[in-house]
C-alpha positions as CSV (number, residue, x, y, z in Angstrom):
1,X,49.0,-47.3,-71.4
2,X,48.6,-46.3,-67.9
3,X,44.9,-45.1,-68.0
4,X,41.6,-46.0,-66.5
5,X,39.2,-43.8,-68.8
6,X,37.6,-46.3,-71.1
7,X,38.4,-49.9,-71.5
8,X,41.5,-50.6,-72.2
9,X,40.6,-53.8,-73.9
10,X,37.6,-52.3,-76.1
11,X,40.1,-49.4,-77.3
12,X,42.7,-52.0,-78.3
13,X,40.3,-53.9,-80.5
14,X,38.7,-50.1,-82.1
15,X,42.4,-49.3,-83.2
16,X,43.7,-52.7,-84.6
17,X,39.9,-52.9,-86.5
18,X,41.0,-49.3,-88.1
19,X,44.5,-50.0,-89.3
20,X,43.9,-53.4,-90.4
21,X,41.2,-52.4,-92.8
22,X,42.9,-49.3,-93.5
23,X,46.0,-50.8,-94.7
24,X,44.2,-53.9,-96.7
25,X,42.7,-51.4,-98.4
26,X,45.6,-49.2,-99.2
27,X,47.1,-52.8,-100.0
28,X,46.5,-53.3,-103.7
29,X,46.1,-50.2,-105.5
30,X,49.2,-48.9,-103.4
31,X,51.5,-51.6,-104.9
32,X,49.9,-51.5,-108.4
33,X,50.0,-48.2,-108.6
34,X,53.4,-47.6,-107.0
35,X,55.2,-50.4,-109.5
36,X,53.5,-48.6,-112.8
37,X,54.6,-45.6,-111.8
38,X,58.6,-46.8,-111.4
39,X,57.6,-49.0,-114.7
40,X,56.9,-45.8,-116.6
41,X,59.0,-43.8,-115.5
42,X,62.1,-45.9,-116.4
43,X,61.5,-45.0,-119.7
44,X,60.4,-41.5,-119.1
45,X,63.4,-40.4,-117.3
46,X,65.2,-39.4,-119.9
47,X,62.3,-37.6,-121.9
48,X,61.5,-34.8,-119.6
49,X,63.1,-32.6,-117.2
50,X,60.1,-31.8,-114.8
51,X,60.8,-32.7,-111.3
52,X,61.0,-36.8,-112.9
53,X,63.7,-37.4,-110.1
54,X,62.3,-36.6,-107.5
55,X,58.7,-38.8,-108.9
56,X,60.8,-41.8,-109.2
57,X,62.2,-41.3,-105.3
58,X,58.3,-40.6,-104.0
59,X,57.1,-43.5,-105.7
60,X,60.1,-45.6,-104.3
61,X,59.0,-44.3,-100.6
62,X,55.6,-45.4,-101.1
63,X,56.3,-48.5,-102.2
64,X,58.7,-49.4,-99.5
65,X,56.0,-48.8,-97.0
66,X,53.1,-51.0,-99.0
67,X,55.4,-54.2,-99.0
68,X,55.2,-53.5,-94.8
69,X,51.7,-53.5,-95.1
70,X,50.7,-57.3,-95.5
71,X,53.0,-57.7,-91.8
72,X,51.4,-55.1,-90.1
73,X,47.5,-56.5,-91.2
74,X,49.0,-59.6,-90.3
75,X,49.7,-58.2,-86.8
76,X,46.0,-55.9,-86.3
77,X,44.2,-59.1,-87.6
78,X,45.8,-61.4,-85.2
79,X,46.9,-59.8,-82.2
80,X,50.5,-61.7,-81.8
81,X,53.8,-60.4,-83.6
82,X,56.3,-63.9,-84.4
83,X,58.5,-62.1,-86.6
84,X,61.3,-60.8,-84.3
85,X,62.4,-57.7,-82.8
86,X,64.2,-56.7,-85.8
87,X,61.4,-56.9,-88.4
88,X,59.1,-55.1,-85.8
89,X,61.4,-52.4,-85.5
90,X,62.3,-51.8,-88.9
91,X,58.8,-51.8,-90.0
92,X,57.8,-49.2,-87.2
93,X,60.5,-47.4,-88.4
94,X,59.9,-47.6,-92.2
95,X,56.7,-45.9,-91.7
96,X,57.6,-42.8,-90.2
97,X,60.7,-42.3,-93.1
98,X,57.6,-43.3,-95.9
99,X,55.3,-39.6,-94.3
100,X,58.2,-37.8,-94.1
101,X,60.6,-38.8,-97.2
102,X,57.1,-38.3,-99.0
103,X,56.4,-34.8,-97.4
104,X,60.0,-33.9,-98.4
105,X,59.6,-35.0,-102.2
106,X,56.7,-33.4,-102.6
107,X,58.0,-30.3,-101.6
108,X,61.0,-31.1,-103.7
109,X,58.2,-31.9,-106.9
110,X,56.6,-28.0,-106.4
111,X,59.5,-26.3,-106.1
112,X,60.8,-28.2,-109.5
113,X,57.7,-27.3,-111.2
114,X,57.5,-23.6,-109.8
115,X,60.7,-22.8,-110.9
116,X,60.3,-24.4,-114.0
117,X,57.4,-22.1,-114.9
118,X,58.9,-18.8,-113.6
119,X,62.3,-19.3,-115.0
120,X,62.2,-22.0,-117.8
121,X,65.1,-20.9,-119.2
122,X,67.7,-21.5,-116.2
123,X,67.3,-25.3,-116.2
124,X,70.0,-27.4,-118.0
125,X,71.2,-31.3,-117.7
126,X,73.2,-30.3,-115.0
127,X,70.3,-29.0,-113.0
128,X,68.8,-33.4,-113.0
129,X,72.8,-34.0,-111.4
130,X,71.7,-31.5,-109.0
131,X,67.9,-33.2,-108.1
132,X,69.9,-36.6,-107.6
133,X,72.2,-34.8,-105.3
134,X,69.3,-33.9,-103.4
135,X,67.3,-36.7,-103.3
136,X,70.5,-38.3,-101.7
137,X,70.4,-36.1,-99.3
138,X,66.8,-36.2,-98.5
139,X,67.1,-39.6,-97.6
140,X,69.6,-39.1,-95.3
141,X,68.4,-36.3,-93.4
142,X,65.1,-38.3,-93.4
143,X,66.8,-41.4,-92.0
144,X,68.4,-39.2,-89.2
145,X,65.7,-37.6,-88.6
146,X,63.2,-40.6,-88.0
147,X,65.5,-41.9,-85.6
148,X,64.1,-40.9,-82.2
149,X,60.7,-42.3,-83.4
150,X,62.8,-45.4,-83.3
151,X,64.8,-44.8,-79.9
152,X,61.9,-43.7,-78.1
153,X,60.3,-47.2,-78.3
154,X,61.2,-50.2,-76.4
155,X,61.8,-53.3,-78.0
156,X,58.5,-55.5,-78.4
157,X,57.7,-57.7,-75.5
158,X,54.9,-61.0,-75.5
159,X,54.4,-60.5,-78.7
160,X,54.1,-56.6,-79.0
161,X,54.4,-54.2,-81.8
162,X,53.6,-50.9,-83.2
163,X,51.0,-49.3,-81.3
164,X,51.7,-51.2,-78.7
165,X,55.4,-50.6,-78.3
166,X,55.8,-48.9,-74.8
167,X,57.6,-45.0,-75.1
168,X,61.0,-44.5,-73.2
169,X,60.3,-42.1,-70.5
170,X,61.4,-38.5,-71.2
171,X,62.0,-35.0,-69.5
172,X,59.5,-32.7,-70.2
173,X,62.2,-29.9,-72.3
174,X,63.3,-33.0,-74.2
175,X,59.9,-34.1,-74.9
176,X,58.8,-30.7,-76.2
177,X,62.2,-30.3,-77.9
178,X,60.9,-33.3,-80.1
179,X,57.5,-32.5,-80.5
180,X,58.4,-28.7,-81.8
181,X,61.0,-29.9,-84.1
182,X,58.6,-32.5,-85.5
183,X,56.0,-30.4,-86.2
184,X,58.1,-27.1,-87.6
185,X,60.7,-28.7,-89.7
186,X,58.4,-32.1,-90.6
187,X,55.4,-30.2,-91.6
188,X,54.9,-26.5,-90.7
189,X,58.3,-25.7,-93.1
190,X,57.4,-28.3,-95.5
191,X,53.4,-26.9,-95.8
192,X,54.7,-22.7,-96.3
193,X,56.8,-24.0,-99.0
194,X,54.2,-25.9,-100.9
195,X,51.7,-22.9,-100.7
196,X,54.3,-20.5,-101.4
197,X,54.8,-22.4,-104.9
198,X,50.7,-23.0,-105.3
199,X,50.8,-18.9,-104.9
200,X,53.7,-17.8,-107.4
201,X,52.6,-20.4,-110.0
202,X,48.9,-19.5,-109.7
203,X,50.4,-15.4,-110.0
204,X,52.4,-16.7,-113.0
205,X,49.5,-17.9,-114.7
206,X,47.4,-14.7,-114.6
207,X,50.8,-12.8,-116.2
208,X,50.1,-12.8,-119.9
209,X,52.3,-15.4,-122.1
210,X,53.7,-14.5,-125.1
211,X,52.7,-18.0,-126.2
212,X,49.5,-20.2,-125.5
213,X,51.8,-23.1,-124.6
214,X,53.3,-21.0,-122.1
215,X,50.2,-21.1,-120.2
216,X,49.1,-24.4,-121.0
217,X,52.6,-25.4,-119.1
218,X,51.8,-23.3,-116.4
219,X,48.0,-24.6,-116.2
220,X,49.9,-28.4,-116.1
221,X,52.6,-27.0,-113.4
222,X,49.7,-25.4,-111.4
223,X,47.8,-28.5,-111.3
224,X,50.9,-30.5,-110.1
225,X,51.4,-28.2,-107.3
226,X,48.3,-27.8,-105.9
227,X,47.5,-31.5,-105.8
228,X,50.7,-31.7,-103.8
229,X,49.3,-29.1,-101.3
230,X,45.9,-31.0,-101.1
231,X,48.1,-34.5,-100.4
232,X,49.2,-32.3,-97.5
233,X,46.3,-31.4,-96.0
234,X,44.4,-34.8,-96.6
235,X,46.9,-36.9,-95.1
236,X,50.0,-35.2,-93.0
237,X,47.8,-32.5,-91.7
238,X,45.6,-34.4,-89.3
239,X,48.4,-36.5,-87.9
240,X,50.5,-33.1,-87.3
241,X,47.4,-31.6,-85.7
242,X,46.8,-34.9,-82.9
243,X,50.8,-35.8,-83.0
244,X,51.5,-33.3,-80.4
245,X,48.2,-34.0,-78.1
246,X,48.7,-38.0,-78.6
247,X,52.5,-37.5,-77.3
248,X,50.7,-35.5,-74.1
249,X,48.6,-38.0,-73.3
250,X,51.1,-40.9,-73.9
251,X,53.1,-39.5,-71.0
252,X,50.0,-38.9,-69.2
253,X,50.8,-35.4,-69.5
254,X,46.4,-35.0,-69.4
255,X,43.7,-36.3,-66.9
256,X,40.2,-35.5,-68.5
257,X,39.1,-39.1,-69.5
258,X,37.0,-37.3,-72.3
259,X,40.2,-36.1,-73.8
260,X,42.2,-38.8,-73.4
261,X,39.3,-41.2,-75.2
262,X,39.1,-39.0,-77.8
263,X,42.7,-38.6,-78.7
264,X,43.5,-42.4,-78.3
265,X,40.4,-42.9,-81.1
266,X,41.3,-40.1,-83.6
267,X,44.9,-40.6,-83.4
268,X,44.6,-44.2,-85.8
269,X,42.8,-42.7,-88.1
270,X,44.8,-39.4,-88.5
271,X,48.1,-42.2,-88.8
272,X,45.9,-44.0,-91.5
273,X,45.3,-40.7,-93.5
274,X,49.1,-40.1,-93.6
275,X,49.0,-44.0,-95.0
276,X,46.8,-43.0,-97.5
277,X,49.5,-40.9,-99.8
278,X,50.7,-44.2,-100.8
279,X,48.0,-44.3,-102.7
280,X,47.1,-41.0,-103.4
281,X,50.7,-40.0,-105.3
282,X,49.9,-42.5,-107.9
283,X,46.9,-40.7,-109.2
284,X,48.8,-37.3,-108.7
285,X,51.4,-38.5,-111.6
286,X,48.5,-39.9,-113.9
287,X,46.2,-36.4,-113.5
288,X,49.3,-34.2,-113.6
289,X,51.3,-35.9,-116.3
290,X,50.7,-35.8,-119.4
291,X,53.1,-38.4,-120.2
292,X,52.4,-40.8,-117.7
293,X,48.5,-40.8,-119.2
294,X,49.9,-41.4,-122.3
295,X,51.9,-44.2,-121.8
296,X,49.5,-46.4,-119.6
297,X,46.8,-45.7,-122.5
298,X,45.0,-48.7,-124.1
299,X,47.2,-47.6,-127.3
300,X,50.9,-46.9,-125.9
301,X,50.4,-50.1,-123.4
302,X,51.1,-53.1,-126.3
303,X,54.2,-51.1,-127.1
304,X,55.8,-49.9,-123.9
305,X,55.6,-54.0,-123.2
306,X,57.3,-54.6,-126.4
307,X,60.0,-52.0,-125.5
308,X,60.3,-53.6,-122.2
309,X,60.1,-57.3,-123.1
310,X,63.1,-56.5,-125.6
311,X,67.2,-55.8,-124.8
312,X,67.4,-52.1,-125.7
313,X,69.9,-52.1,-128.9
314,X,71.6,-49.1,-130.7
315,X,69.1,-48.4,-133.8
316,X,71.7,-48.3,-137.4
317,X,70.3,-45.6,-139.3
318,X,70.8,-45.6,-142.5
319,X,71.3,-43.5,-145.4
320,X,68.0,-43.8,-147.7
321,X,69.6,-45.1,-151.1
322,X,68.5,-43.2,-154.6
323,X,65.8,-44.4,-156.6
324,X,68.2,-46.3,-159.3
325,X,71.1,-46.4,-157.5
């Protein structure tokens, strides 16, 4: 980083500091939280049809990025990176496809529940074939679309990583090419869509139901949705809001020191925010599903082990014999 503002030094040791406590913290409840929710719903998938796909994919994303974690504290605590080039870059990588595979499935979790509650009656099995077709895709597009996070760092030299990984130099079009396709199709898109659904379903709710379960669904689905919108602007808005300045100054694109400091310092923590859905989703499912409360209660745990501990067999019914008989 080609600056002279504040110390280089002091700045390196204020951002490795905030991402190693950051991540230790997100550590623990992130995996334990991110296993029981692929634990529960293994045997939920089959019980429900609201937007349990596309659960099972988010929790999948957040746990891929918590078993990074313990390398990257590694890294912030000690200052030296002896894992490779390949593990550096994968890991850089893998955090960047986490924010946005996660951004994309929960836009993929509000649109499932809106429609659910505005047109109930249009879902059928085939409609789950469908969310697995595109969850498939969202990975892909995901994948691709992470990639120039990936090509537009060098590999890691003396022991470099991360943060630290020096940027490819670019033209300025190309540069604002990537920033403005980052921000519209990775968040600005993704946001409209999940206040769009907040709005109909809240609308929905003030119709009048023919039944009160109608609008105890639609309380549920309303809940869902706009805990997804608060995940958005609790952890992807603030990086999407310095993203654009940090790239700037990166190139040295500004020359107010003031700015420059202050970007370089909010930056970390905006990245750790957008960290922090790992384990934030897990509590989503628990306050929005009914099912998943029920099943990590103190009286559904003894049995869901049992269930789990066993080889699922075909139950025999049979025929309840006569008295006398």
């Amino acid at each position: 980083m080609n600056y002279t503002c504040e110390d280089g030094h002091d700045l390196k040791l204020y951002q490795h500091l905030i991402y190693a406590v950051t991540y230790t913290v997100i550590l623990v409840p992130g995996l334990v939280g991110n296993v029981l929710a692929l634990w529960v719903f293994r045997a939920y998938i089959r019980e429900t049809k609201k937007a349990i796909v596309f659960m099972i994919n988010l929790a999948l994303a957040d746990l891929l990025q918590v078993l990074s974690l313990p390398l990257r504290i590694y890294y912030y605590l000690n200052d030296t990176w002896p894992f490779g080039r390949f593990l550096c870059m994968f890991c850089f990588y893998l955090k960047y496809v986490n924010m946005y595979a996660s951004i994309y499935f929960l836009v993929c979790i509000s649109v499932r529940r809106c429609s659910l509650v505005i047109h109930p009656l249009k879902y059928s099995s085939n409609k789950q074939r469908f969310d697995l077709c595109f969850c498939t895709a969202g990975w892909i597009i995901v994948c691709l679309g992470c990639l120039p996070f990936l090509l537009l760092r060098q590999g890691p030299g003396k022991s470099l990583c991360f943060s630290e990984l020096p940027i490819v130099k670019l033209t300025v079009p190309a540069g604002v090419a990537i920033i403005v396709l980052a921000e519209l199709l990775g968040f600005i898109l993704p946001l409209t869509v999940v206040l769009t659904c907040s709005w109909r379903t809240a609308v929905s709710l003030r119709g009048k139901s023919r039944r009160l379960q109608h609008s105890a669904e639609k309380r549920k689905a309303l809940k869902m949705v706009l805990y997804c919108t608060l995940v958005f602007l609790i952890c992807f808005a603030p990086y999407h809001l310095t993203f654009p300045l940090h790239f700037l100054v990166k190139f040295n694109g500004v020359e107010n020191c003031i700015f420059r400091d202050v970007i370089f310092k909010c930056h970390p923590v905006a990245l750790c925010l957008a960290s922090l859905n790992s384990c934030l989703d897990p509590i989503m499912h628990y306050f929005t599903t009914e099912e998943f409360k029920r099943r990590l209660s103190l009286h559904e745990i003894p049995e869901n082990l049992k269930l789990f501990s066993q080889p699922r067999r075909a139950r025999l019914v049979l025929p309840k014999s006569s008295e006398g008989a």
